[in-house]
C-alpha positions in Angstrom: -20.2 -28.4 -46.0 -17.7 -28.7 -48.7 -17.9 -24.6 -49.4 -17.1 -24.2 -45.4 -14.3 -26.7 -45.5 -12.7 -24.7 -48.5 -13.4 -21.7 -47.2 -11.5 -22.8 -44.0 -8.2 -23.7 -45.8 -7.8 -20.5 -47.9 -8.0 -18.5 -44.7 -5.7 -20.3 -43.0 -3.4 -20.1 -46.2 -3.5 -16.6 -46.2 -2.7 -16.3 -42.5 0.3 -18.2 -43.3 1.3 -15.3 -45.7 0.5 -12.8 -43.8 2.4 -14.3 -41.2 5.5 -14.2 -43.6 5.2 -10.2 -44.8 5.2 -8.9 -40.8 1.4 -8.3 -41.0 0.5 -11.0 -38.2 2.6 -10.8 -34.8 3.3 -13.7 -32.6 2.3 -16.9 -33.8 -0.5 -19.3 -36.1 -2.0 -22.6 -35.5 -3.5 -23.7 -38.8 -5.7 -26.6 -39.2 -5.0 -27.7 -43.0 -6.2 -30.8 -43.2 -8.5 -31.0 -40.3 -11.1 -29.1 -42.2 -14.1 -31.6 -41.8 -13.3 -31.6 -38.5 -15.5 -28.1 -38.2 -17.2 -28.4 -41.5 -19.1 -31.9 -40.8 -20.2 -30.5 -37.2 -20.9 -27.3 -37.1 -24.6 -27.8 -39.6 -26.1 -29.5 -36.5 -25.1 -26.8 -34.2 -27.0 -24.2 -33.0 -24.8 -20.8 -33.2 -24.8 -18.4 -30.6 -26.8 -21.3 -28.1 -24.3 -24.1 -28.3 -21.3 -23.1 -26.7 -17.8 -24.1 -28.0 -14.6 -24.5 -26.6 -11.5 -24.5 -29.1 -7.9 -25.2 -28.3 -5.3 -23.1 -30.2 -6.0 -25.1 -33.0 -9.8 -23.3 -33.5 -9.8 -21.2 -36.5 -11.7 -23.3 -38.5 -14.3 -24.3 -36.1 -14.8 -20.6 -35.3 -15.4 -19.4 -39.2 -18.1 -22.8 -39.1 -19.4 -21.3 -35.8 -20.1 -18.4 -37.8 -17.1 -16.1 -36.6 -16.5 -13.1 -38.5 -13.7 -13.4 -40.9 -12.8 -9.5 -40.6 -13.3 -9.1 -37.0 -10.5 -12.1 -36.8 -8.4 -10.9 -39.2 -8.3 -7.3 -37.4 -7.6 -9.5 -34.0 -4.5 -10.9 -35.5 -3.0 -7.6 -36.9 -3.5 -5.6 -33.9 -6.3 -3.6 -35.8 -9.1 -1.6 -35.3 -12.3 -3.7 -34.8 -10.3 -6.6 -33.7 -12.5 -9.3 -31.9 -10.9 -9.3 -28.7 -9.2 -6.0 -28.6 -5.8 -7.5 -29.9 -5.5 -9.2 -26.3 -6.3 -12.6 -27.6 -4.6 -13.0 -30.9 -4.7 -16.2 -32.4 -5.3 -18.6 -29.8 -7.8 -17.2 -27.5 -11.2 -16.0 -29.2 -14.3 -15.2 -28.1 -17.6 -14.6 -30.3 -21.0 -15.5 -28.5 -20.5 -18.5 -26.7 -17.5 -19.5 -29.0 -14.6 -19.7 -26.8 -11.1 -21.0 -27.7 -7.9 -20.9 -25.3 -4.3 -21.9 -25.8 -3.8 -23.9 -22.8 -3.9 -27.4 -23.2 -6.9 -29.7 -21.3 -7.9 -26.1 -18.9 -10.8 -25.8 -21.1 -12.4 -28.9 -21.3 -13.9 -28.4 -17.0 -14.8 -25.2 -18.1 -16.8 -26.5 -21.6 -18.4 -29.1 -18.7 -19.3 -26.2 -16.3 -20.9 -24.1 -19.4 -22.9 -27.4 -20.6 -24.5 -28.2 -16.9 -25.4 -24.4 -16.8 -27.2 -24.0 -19.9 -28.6 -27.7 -18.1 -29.8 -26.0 -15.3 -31.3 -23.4 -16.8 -33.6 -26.0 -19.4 -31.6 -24.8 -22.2 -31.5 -27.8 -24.7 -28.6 -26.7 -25.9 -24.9 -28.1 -26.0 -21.4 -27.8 -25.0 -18.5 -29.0 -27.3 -15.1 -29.2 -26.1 -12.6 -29.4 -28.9 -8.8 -31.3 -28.0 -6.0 -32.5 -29.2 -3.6 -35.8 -29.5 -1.5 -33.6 -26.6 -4.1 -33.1 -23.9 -4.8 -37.0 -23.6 -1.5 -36.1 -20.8 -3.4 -33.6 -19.2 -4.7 -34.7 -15.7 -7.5 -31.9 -15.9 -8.9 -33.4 -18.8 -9.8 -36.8 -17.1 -11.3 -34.5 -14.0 -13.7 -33.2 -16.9 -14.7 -36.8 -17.8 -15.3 -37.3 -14.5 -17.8 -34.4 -13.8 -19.6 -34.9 -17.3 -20.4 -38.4 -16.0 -21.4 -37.6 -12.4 -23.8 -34.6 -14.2 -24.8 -35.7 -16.8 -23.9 -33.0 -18.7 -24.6 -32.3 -22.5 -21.0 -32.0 -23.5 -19.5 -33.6 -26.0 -15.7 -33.6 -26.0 -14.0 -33.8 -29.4 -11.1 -35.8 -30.0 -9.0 -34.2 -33.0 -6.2 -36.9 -33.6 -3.5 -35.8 -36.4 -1.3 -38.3 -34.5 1.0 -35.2 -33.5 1.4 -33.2 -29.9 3.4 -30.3 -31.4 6.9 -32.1 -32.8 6.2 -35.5 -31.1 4.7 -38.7 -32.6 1.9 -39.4 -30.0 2.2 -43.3 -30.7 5.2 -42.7 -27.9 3.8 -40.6 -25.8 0.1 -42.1 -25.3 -0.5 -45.4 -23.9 -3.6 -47.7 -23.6 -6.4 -47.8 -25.7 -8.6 -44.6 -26.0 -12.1 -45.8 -25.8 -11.4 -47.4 -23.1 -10.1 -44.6 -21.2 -13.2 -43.1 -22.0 -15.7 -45.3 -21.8 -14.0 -46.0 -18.1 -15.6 -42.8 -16.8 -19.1 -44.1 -18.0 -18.7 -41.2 -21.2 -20.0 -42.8 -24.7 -17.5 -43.0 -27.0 -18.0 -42.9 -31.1 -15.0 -43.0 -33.4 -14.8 -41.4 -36.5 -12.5 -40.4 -39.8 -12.8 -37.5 -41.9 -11.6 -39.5 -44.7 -15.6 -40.1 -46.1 -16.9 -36.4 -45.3 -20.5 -37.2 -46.1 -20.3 -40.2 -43.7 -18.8 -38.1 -40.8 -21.4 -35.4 -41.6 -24.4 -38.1 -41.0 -22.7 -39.4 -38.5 -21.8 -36.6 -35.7 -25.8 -35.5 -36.9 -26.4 -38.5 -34.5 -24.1 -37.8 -31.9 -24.8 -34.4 -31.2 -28.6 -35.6 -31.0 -27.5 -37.8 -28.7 -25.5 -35.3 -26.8 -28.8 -33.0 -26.4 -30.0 -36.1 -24.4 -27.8 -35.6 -21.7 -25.7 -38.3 -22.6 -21.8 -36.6 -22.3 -19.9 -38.4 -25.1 -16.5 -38.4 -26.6 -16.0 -38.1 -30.5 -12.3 -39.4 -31.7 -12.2 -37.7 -35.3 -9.0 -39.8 -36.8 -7.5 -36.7 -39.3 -4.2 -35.3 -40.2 -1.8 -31.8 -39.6 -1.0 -30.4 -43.0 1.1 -27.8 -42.0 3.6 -27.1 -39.2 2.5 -27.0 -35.2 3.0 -23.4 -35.2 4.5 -21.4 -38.6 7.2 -23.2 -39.9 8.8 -25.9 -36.9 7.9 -28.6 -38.8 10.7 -31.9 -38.7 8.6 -34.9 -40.4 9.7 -36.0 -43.3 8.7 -35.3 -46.9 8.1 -39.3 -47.3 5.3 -38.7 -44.7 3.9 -35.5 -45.8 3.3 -36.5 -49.2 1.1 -39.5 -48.0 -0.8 -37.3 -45.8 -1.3 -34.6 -48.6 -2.7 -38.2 -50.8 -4.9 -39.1 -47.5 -6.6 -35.7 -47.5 -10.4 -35.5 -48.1 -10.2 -32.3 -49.2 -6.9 -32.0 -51.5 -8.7 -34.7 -53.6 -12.0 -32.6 -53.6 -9.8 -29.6 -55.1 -7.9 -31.8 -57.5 -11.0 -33.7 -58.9 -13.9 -30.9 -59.0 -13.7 -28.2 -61.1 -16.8 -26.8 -58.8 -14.6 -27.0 -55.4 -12.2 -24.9 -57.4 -14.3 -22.3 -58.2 -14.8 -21.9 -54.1 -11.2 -21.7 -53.7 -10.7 -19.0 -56.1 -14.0 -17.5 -54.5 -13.1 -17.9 -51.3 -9.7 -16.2 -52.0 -10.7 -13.1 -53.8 -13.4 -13.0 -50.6 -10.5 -13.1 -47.9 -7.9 -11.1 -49.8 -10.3 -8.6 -50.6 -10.8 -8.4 -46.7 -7.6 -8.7 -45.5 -6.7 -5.6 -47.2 -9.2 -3.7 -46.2 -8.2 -4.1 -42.6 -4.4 -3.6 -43.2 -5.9 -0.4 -43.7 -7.3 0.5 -40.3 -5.3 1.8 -37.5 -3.8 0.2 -35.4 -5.3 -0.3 -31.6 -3.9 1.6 -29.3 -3.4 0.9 -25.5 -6.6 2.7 -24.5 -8.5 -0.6 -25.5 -7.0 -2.4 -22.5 -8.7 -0.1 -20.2 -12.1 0.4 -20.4 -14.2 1.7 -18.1 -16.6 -0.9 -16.5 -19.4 -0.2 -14.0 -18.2 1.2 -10.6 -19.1 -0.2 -7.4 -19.1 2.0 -3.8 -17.9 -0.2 -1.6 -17.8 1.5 2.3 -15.9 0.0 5.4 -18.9 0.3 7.7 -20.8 -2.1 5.3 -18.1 -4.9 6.3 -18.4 -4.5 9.8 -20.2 -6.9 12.1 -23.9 -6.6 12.1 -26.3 -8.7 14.0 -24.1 -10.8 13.5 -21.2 -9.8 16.4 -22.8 -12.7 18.3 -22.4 -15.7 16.3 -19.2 -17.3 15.7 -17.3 -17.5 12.5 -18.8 -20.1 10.9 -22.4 -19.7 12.1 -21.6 -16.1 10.2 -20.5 -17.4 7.2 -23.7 -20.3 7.5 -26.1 -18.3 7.6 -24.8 -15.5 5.1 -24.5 -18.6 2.1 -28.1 -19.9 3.5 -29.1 -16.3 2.7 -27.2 -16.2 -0.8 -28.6 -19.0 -2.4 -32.1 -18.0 -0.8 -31.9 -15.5 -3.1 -31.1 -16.9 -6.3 -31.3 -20.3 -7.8 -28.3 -19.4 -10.2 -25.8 -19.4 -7.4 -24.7 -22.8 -6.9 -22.3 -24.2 -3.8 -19.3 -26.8 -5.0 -16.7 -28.5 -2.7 -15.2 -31.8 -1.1 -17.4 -33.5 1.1 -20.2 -30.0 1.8 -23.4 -32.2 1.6 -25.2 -33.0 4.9 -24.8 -34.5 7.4 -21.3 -33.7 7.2 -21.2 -30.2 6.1 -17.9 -29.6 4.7 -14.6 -29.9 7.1 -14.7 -26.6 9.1 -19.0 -27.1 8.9 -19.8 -23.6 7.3 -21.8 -25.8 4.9 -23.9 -27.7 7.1 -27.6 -27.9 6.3 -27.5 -26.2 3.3 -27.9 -29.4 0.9 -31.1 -30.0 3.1 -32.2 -26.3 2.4 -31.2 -26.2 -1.4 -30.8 -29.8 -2.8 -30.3 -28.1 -6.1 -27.6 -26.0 -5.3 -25.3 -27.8 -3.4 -22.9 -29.9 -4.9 -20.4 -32.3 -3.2 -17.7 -32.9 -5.7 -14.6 -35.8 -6.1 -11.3 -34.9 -5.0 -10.7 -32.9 -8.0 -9.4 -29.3 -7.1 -8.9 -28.4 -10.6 -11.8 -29.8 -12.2 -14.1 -28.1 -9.5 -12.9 -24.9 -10.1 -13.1 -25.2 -13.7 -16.3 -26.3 -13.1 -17.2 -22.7 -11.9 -15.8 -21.1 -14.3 -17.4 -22.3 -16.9 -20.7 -21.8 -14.6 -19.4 -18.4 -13.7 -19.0 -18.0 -17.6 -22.3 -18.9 -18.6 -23.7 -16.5 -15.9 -24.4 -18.3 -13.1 -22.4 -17.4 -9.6 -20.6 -20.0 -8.5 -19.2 -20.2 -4.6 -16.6 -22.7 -4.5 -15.3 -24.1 -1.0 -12.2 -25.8 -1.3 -11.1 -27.3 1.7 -8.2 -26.3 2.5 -6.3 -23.4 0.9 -3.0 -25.8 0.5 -5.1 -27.6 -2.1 -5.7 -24.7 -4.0 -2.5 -25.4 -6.1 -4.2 -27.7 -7.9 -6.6 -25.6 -9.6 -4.2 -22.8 -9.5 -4.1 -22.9 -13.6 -7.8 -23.0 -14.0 -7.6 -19.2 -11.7 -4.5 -17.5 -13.3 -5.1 -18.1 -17.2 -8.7 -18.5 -17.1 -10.8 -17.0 -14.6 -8.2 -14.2 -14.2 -8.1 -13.6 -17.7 -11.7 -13.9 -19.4 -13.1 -10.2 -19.1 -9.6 -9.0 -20.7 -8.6 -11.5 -22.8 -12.7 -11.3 -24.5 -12.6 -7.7 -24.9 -15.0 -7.4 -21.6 -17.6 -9.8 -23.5 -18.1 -11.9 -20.3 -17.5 -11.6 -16.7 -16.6 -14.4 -14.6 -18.4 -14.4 -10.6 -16.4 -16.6 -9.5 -15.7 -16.7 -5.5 -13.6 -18.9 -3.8 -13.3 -19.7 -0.2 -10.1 -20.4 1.2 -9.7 -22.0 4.8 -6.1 -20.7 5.7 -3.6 -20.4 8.2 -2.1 -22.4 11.1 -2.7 -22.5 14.7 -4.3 -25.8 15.1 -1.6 -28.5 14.5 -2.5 -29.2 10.8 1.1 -29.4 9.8 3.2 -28.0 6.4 0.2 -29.3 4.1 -2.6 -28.7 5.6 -2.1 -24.5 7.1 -0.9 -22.4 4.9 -1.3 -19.6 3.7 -1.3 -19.4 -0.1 -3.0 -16.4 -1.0 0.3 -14.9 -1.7 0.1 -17.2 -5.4 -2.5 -14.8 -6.7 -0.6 -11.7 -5.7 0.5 -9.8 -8.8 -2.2 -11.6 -10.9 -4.3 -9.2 -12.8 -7.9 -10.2 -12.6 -8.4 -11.8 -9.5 -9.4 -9.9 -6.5 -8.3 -11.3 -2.9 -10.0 -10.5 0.0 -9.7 -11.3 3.9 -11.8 -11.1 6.8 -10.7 -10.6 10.3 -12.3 -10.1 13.5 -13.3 -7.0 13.1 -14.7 -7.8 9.9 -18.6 -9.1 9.6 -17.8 -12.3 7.9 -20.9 -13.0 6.6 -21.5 -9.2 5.7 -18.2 -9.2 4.1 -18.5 -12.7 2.0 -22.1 -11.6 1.2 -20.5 -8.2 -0.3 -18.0 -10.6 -2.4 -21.2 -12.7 -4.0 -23.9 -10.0 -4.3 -21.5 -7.7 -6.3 -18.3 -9.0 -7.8 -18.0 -9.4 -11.9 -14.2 -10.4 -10.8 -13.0 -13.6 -9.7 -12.4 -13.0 -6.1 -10.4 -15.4 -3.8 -12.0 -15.3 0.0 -10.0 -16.1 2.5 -11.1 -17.5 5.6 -8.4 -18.0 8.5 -9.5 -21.1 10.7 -8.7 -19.6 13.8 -11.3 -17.2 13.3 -14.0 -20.2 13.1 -14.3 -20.6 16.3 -15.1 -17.1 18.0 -17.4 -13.5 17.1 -16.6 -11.0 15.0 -15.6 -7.8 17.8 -17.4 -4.1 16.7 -17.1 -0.8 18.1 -14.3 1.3 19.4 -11.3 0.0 20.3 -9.7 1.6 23.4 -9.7 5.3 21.8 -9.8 4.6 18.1 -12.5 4.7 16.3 -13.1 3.4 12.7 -12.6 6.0 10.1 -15.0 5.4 7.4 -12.9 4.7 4.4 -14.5 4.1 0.6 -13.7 2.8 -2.5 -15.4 3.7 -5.8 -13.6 0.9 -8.3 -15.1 -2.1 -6.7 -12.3 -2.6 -4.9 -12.8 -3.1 -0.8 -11.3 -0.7 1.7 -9.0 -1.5 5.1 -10.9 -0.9 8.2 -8.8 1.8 9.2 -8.9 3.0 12.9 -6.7 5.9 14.6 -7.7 8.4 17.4 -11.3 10.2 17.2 -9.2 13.8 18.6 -7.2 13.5 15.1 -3.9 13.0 17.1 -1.1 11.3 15.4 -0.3 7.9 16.8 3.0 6.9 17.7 3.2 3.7 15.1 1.3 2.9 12.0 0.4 -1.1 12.4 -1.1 -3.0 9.2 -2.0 -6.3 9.2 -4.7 -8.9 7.9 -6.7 -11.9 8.4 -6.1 -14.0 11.6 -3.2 -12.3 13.0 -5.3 -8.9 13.8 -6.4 -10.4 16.9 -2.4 -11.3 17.6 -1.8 -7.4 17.1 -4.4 -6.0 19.0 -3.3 -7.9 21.9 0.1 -6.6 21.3 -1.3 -2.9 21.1 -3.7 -3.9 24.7 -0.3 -4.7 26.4 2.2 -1.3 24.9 -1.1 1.1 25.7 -1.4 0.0 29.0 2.4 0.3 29.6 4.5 1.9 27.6 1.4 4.4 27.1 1.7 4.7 23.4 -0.8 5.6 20.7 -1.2 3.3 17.6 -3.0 3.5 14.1 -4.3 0.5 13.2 -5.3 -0.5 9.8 -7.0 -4.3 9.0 -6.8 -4.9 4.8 -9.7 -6.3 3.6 -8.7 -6.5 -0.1 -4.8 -7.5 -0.5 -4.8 -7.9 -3.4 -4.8 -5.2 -5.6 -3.0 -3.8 -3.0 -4.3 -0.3 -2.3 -2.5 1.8 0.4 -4.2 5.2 0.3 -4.6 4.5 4.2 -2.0 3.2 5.3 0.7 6.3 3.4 -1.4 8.9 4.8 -0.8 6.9 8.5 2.6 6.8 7.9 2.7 10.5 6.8 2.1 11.1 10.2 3.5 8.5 12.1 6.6 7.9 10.0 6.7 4.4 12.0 5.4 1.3 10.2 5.2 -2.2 11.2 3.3 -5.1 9.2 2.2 -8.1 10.6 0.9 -11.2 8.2 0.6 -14.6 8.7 2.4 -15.9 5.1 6.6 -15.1 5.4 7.2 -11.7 5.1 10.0 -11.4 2.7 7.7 -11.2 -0.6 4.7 -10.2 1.5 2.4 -7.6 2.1 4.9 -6.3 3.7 7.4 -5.6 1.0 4.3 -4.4 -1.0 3.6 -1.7 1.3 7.0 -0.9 2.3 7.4 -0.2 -1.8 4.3 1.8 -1.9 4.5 3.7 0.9 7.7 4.7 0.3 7.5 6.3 -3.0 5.0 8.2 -1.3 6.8 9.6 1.5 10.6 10.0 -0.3 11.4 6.8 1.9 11.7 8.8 5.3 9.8 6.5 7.7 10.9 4.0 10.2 9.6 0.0 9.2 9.4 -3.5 10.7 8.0 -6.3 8.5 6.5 -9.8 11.0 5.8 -12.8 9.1 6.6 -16.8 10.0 9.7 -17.9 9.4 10.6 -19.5 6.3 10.0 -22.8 6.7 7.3 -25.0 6.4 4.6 -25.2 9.4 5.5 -28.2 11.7 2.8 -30.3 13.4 4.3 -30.2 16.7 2.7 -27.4 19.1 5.9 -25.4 20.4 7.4 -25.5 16.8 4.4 -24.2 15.4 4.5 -21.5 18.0 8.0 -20.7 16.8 7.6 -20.3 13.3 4.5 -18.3 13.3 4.1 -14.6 14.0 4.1 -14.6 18.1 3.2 -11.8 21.0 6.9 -11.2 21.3 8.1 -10.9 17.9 5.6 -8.5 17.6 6.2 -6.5 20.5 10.0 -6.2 19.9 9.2 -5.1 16.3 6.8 -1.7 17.1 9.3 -1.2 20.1 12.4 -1.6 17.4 11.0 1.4 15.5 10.4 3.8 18.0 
C-alpha cells in the first residue's frame, strides 16, 4: 500500500515538471496528498471486473487500478501509444473498465448504470464512483443516489474531501450535514480519514465487502490537496499549507522511513527512465482520430412500412420494442411512468412491463439521471432504449448526451461503444403549449457522436426504430412526432413518383427519396422531415392537381449528420429548393442544406426555407396554427421559387 501511495506522488511530481519544460499540453490535476485515497482501496478491488469512475482528479486511482504508467505518459504528451489516442489527455482515461471524466457529478449516473449492469448480468463485481468536495452542488449527483437506492446497485460512491472545489473553501459553499444528505436517500454512509492508512486500509476492506452485497454506500475519505487545483492557481496561504504538508500521512512516512525513501528514489529512476523513453516517440498524428470502424448497409426500402402500413403509430412502435426485448434480455426499457397499466404518456409502452418484468423500468422524474443511467448500461454493453416523455425535457439530460454518450468511442480511443437510443415525443399540434411541443432535436445538431434520426409517414416506424436498436454502436436520438401517433404509416407510389432506392454504407440512414419513374426532372426539389411530410404532401396533392407541376420529394431519415447526396443531385436538376421543418428555420435544416447544396451547385438555384415562427408554441388552437408551418405558407413558398 505504502509502495503504491509513493509511487503515486512521484508521478504526479514529475507531471508537474513536465508540465513546466512544454512536454505536457493543456492542463494537470494532481492528487498530492490524497494518495491513500487510491492506495488503501484499490487491494480489495478486482482490476479489469470492478469498474471505476474518476473525476479529473484520477491519476492516482488509475496507476492503483493498475493503469499503465507509459501508456499515460504517452496520452499526456500527444505520443505514440498514448492510451486514448491523445483525445483524452489528463482528465478523461479509459483502461478496462477504468473510466475517469472531467465533468463534475456526470459520472456518478453513469458509475450507477455500469454497477446495475454487471448486477444484471450476476457479475459480483462493483462499481466505484470517485467525487469531489465540488460535485456535492451538482444536482445529477443526488439523481445517482436516488437510482443506487431504488436498485440496489453495487456502487459505492467515494467522497474525496480536501475541503477545496477548485479556489473556494467548501465550508461556504456546502451546507447541511453530509451523512445526512446521504443517508436521506436510504445509501449507507461510512466516514473515513487517511490520516491512519493502515486503519483506512481495514476499513474500506469492509465497505467494499459490503458493497458486493448490494448495499450502494457512500465513503467520505476526510484528506487534503497538496498542490494547486490545476498547475500553479493556487491562492491559500503558506500559514495553511504548511499545516497540511505536517497533517500528511505520507510526508511523514518519507521523513521518518529510510525504507519509504528508498521507493521514492525507486520509484523516480522507474518514471524518469520512462518518461524519456516516450519523449522519444513520434508524435500522433491526426490519422488516429479517424479510424475505420465496421460499416453498416443501411437501404431506404428497409425503412419503409411493412406489415405494418396498417397499424397506427404507436401500435408500430409497440409491437417493434415487444419484438426487441423478445430478443435479448440485455436490452432494457427506462422512462417516467412506462410500467403498466399506464404505459407511458403517448402508450407506446403499454404491456410491455407485463411481458418483460425484467426489462422495464419506470424511473423518478429524473431526466438526467435516467439517461446517465443508460449510459453507463450502454457502457457496460447492454442496449439501453430510453423513453423520455417529452422531448422538451430532454434538456435536462442534455449533459449526460453531449460530453458523455457523444464522446465515449472517441474520447477512449474506440475502446467502448455506447448503444444508447433515445426516443423523443416531439412536435406540436395538439395544444400542449411552449413546454410541452417542441422540437429540440436541433440541440444535438453539430454534435459529433450522436446520430439523430426521424420517422415520418412514409417511414415504417417500427421497421425504422427496430433498424436504430438492432444495429447502432452510436448514441442515436429517435424522434418521434406525436402527430404521427395516431394514424398508419402510407407505402407505395405517390401520384407518379416512385421511391428511389437510396443507400448508405457508413451506418448512416438514407432520405426516402422519391421523384418521377420516366427520369423527368421535376419542377421543385421539396425536403422535409418528421411530422410535417404529411403537411407537404398535401401541399404537393393540391399544386399537381392545379397548377400541374412536378415535384421531387425527399423525407430525411437521419438529420443529423446531415447528408445531402440526394437532395444536390435534385437540385442539380430542379435548381428550385424549398425546406419545410417543424423547429424555426433560421438555424435549421434548412440553412444546413442551403449551405451544402450550394457549394455543390456554385450557388445557382432558386430556395425557400418554412419553419414556425420564432416564438414559443402557444396553447391556444388558432395561435398554434399560426406559428407553426401551415398549408399556405407552404404553398406560397414552392410557388415563390418558380
Amino acid at each position: 500500500m505504502v509502495r503504491q501511495a509513493v509511487r503515486v506522488r512521484v508521478l504526479e511530481r514529475l507531471l508537474l515538471e513536465l508540465f513546466n519544460e512544454g512536454s505536457l499540453f493543456g492542463t494537470v490535476h494532481t492528487c498530492l496528498g490524497q494518495e491513500f485515497c487510491a492506495a488503501a482501496l484499490h487491494p480489495h478491488l478486482k482490476p479489469g471486473q470492478d469498474a471505476f469512475f474518476a473525476t479529473h482528479r484520477g491519476h492516482g486511482h488509475y496507476l492503483c487500478h493498475g493503469g499503465p504508467p507509459e501508456d499515460f505518459l504517452a496520452e499526456l504528451m500527444g505520443r505514440e501509444g498514448a492510451l486514448c489516442n491523445g483525445c483524452g489527455g489528463t482528465q478523461n482515461l479509459a483502461y478496462k473498465r477504468f473510466f475517469s471524466a472531467g465533468i463534475q457529478g456526470g459520472s456518478a449516473p453513469i458509475g450507477v448504470g455500469y454497477a446495475w449492469a454487471m448486477a444484471r448480468r450476476g457479475e459480483e463485481n462493483i462499481a466505484v464512483v470517485q467525487i469531489g468536495d465540488g460535485t456535492l452542488g451538482e444536482g445529477t449527483l443526488y439523481e445517482a443516489f436516488t437510482f443506487a437506492a431504488l436498485l440496489k446497485a453495487p456502487v459505492l460512491f467515494l467522497l474525496e474531501i480536501n475541503g477545496w472545489a477548485q479556489s473556494t473553501d467548501t465550508s461556504q459553499t456546502t451546507p447541511g450535514d453530509l451523512v445526512q444528505r446521504a443517508a436521506g436517500f436510504g445509501l449507507r454512509v461510512h466516514r473515513s480519514s487517511d490520516s491512519d492508512p493502515d486503519l483506512l486500509w481495514s476499513q474500506l476492506k469492509d465497505v467494499v465487502a459490503q458493497v458486493r452485497q448490494g448495499v450502494p454506500t457512500l465513503q467520505i475519505l476526510d484528506t487534503r490537496r497538496l498542490a494547486a487545483h490545476s498547475k500553479g492557481d493556487d491562492d491559500r496561504s503558506p500559514a495553511y499549507m504548511a499545516k497540511m504538508e505536517a497533517q500528511d500521512p505520507l510526508t511523514r512516512l518519507i521523513a521518518e522511513s529510510p525504507q519509504v525513501r528508498d521507493m521514492v528514489e525507486e520509484s523516480e529512476r522507474e518514471f524518469r527512465e520512462i518518461a524519456e523513453i516516450v519523449k522519444r516517440r513520434p508524435l500522433l498524428e491526426a490519422e488516429v482520430l479517424h479510424r475505420s470502424t465496421a460499416r453498416l448497409v443501411v437501404r431506404s426500402e428497409d425503412l419503409t412500412p411493412g406489415d405494418e402500413a396498417s397499424l397506427r403509430g404507436t401500435e408500430s412502435l409497440n409491437h417493434a420494442l415487444d419484438e426487441l426485448l423478445g430478443e435479448s434480455n440485455q436490452r432494457v426499457l427506462l422512462g417516467e411512468d412506462v410500467l403498466d397499466p399506464y404505459g407511458g404518456t403517448f402508450k407506446v409502452s403499454r404491456g410491455l412491463s407485463t411481458r418483460y418484468p425484467d426489462q422495464v423500468f419506470s424511473t423518478p422524474i429524473a431526466e438526467a439521471g435516467m439517461v446517465g443511467l443508460a449510459n453507463g448500461l450502454a457502457l457496460a454493453g447492454a442496449e439501453p432504449i430510453v423513453e423520455m416523455m417529452f422531448a422538451d425535457f430532454v434538456t435536462l439530460a442534455t449533459d449526460q448526451l453531449v460530453n458523455f454518450a457523444a464522446k465515449f468511442r472517441q474520447m477512449y480511443a474506440q475502446k467502448v461503444s455506447c448503444p444508447l437510443t433515445l426516443r423523443l415525443p416531439s412536435g406540436g399540434g395538439r395544444g400542449y403549449g411552449p413546454t410541452h411541443s417542441q422540437c429540440l432535436e436541433y440541440l444535438f445538431f453539430g454534435i459529433p457522436g450522436i446520430r439523430v434520426v426521424a420517422m415520418s409517414h412514409r417511414h415504417g416506424s417500427g421497421a425504422l426504430l427496430k433498424h436504430v436498436v438492432r444495429n447502432q454502436s452510436t448514441p442515436t436520438i429517435f424522434v418521434e412526432h406525436k402527430g404521427l401517433y395516431s394514424s398508419p404509416s402510407q407505402k407505395g407510389r405517390l401520384w407518379d413518383l416512385e421511391l428511389v432506392p437510396t443507400v448508405r454504407d457508413n451506418g448512416g440512414y438514407p432520405p426516402l427519396y422519391y421523384r418521377a419513374k420516366n427520369g423527368e426532372s421535376g419542377d421543385v426539389t421539396l425536403v422535409t422531415y418528421g411530422g410535417t411530410a404529411g403537411i407537404v404532401e398535401q401541399v404537393m396533392r393540391h399544386l399537381v392537381e392545379e397548377e400541374e407541376l412536378r415535384f421531387e420529394l425527399i423525407i430525411l431519415t437521419q438529420i443529423w449528420p446531415l447528408e445531402a447526396e440526394e437532395v444536390v443531385t435534385s437540385v442539380q436538376r430542379t435548381r428550385r429548393l424549398v425546406v419545410v421543418e417543424e423547429g424555426t428555420s433560421d438555424y435549421g435544416v434548412g440553412g444546413a442544406l442551403a449551405g451544402l447544396v450550394a457549394e455543390s451547385t456554385g450557388g445557382s438555384f432558386q430556395m425557400r426555407r418554412v419553419g414556425s415562427m420564432p416564438v414559443p408554441l402557444p396553447c391556444a388552437r388558432q395561435l398554434e396554427d399560426a406559428v407553426l408551418p401551415s398549408v399556405e405558407r407552404i404553398r406560397a413558398a414552392i410557388l415563390g421559387v418558380l
